[in-house]
C-alpha positions, 0 to 999 in steps of 0.5 A: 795217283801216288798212294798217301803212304807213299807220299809220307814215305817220301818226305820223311827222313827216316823212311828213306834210310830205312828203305836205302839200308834195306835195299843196300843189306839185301843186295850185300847178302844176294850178291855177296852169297853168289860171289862166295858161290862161285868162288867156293863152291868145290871146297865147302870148308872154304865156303864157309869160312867165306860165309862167316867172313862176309858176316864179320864184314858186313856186321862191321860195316853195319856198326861202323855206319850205326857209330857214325849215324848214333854219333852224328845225331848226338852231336846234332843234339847237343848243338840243337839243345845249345842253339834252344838254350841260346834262344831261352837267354835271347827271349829273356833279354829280349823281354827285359829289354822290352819291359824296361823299354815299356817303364822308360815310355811310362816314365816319360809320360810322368816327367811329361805332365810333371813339366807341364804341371810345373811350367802351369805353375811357374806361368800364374806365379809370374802373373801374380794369380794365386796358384791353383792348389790342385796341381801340386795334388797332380804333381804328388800322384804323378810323384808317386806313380813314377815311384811305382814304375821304379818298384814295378822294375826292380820287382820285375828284374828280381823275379819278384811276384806281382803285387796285385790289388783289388782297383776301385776303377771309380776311386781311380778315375775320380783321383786322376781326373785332374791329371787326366785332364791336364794330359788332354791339354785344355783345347780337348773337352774332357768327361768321364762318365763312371757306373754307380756302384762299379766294380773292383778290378785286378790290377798292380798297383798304379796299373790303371792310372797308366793305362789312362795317362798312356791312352789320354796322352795318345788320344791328345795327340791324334786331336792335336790337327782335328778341327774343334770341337776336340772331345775326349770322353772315359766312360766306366761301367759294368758289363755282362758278355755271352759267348763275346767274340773278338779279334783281339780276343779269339775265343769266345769269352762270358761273364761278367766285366767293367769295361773301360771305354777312352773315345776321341774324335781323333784323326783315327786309324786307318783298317790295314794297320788296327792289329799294327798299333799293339806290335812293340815300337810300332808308331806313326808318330815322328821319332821324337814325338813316340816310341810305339809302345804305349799301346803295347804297355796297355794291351799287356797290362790288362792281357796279363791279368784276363783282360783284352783290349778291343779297338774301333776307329775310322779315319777323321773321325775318331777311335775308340778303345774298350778295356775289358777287365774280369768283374770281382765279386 
């Protein structure tokens, strides 16, 4: 049995050329003395200015493998710091291309409800019904999130600081209902269910709508080959945690948070791929139908801001998605 020392010895590098330079410089002195021994040995003048020539020698040989080896890792240093700083730029350009990515997809979902709402209107127009006043109300608070999406790109690309705000989660849900609902499409029977006297959350400006809007949108979607009856159900409420352990979410977690619960009866997802869906561009949707991003916008949303998002589903009859979001005060 190898001694452990031993076993380290042998893998490391450094060892080894200490080891090799030990063995090579105690074979230089041993065979270097008998050579001059013998060629030397009745004249001890010419002994030892043989002696002191194979000192200058070997101090030569020593400083010109020293240069070689000194140098050689300065040039590996250097090539590494290069490669390392290579590598900063390419995860910088990688994140902004992911964020941009990420506002393109949450844009899409406006302009996706924005031509639903407007293809409503148009159709009671032609019909001569009088035009539910409601959906311009959607249409301004979809508007007005495509213009957060603009801010929250351009704050990103100027390394601007998150704007951060204080989310009444029940003033939120109640303002976008309607747009929720309208997201859902009317063959989903949709109900939200908010705690009385809920907590704020923290969150940018806008964030929450679009975690809703990409969830509700996700959901639709799942239902869409489900047989009736579809339900899609937001439940809002407060809730106290000890020691919480999850998958999503490795160490165990206490205190107090509003968790935020989207339910389908869709056509859900099956075990092997439940840590897949929040992998960026991960989708099993057609090309044209997602990007795979949706679920990677929400889980970075709330991960961003000591929040976790937490997933169970069984195939054909439904997933459940539960926000978890620090409490305030």
């Amino acid at each position: 049995m190898v001694p452990r020392f031993l076993q380290r010895l042998s893998h490391s590098p450094a060892a080894q050329a200490t080891i090799v330079y030990a063995i090579v410089a105690s074979l230089w002195i041993v065979l270097s003395d008998e050579v001059v021994a013998w060629m030397f040995d009745d004249d001890s003048f010419l002994f030892h200015r043989a002696q002191t020539i194979k000192g200058l020698v070997f101090v030569a040989l020593m400083g010109g493998l020293i240069f070689f080896v000194v140098d050689r890792a300065h040039r590996l240093r250097e090539r590494n710091r290069q490669v390392e700083a290579m590598l900063v730029v390419s995860r910088k350009l990688e994140v902004v291309g992911s964020f941009a990515a990420t506002m393109a997809h949450d844009m899409a979902n406006v302009m996706t409800l924005l031509e639903m709402l407007t293809d409503m209107i148009k159709r009671e127009h032609e019909a001569g019904r009088p035009v539910d006043p409601e959906h311009f109300n959607s249409i301004d608070r979809a508007v007005d999130r495509a213009q957060t999406l603009v801010r929250q790109l351009s704050s990103f690309l100027r390394k601007s600081p998150e704007d951060l705000k204080a989310i009444d989660v029940a003033k939120v849900i109640a303002e976008s209902e309607d747009l929720l609902r309208q997201a859902a499409s009317k063959k989903v029977k949709f109900e939200t269910k908010v705690q009385e006297g809920l907590s704020a959350i923290r969150l940018p400006d806008g964030g929450l709508e679009q975690v809703l809007l990409n969830l509700v949108i996700n959901a639709r979607h799942a239902m869409e080959n489900q047989p009736a009856p579809r339900r899609l159900r937001i439940v809002a409420e407060r809730v106290r945690l000890k020691r919480h352990h999850s998958i999503f979410r490795p160490e165990p977690t206490s205190g107090d948070f509003v968790r935020l619960r989207v339910e389908d009866t869709g056509h859900g997802i099956p075990e092997s791929e439940i840590t897949k869906i929040f992998d960026p561009f991960y989708t099993t949707k057609s090309g044209d139908q997602g990007t795979g991003l949706g679920l990677a916008s929400v889980m970075e949303t709330f991960r961003r801001h000591d929040g976790w998002v937490e997933v169970r589903s069984s195939v054909n009859r439904g997933t459940i998605f539960d926000l978890y979001a620090p409490a305030l005060k």
